[in-house]
N, C-alpha and C positions, 0 to 999 in steps of 0.2 A: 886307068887311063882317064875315065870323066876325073876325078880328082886332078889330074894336073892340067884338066884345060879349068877349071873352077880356078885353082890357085894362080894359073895362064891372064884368066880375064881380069880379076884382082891385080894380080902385077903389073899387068900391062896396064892399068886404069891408073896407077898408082904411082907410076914411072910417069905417065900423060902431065896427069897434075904436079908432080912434082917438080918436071919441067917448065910446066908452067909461074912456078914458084919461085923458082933461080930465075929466069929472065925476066920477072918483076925486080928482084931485090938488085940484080946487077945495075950498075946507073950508068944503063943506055943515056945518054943526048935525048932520045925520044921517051925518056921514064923521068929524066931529072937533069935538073940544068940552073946554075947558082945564078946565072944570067938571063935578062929579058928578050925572049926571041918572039917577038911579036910574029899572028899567024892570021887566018882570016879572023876578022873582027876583032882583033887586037887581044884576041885568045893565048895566055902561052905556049909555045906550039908544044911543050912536054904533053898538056891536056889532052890532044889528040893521040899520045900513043896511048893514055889513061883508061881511052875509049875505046879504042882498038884491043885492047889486052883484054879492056872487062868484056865487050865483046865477041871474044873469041871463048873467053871461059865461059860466059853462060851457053853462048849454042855447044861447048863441050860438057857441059852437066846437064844439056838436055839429051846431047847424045847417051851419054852415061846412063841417064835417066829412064830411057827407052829402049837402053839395051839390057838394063837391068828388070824390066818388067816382062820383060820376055824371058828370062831365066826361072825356072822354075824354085829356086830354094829363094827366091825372093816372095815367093807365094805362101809361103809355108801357114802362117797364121790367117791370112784368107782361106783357105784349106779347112783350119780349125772353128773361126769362127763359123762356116758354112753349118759344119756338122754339129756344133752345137746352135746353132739357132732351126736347125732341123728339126731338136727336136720339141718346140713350139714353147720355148722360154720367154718367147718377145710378147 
């Protein structure tokens, strides 16, 4: 059973981003636009959903990030080097 929530949280991590991958490359209006759609400050307004996407993917890799440091086989070679610097190599 732990083996298929491991393989669970990987998939579903995996499936997250990859979604995120497809609605980058589709050309939304708000991703891509052959035309000048002036936005505030004379920005093209595709740049704001540029911001928006990148913004959504980093606070989703910090999520990621913090959910993977709570998992324990993320640990594994913290573990190791503990035990060898235990025993007074440094």
């Amino acid at each position: 059973m732990k083996k298929l929530f491991e393989k669970h949280f990987e998939r579903t991590w995996l499936i997250i981003f990859l979604i995120m991958f497809v609605i980058i490359m589709i050309p939304f209006p708000f991703f891509y636009s052959e035309t000048y759609i002036p936005a505030i400050g004379g920005i093209p307004s595709y740049i704001f959903g540029w911001f928006a996407h990148t913004a959504v993917t980093f606070t989703l890799i910090i999520i990621y990030y913090r959910m993977c440091m709570k998992r324990k086989e993320y640990h594994i070679y913290d573990e190791k080097n503990e035990e060898d610097t235990e025993g007074g190599e440094e």
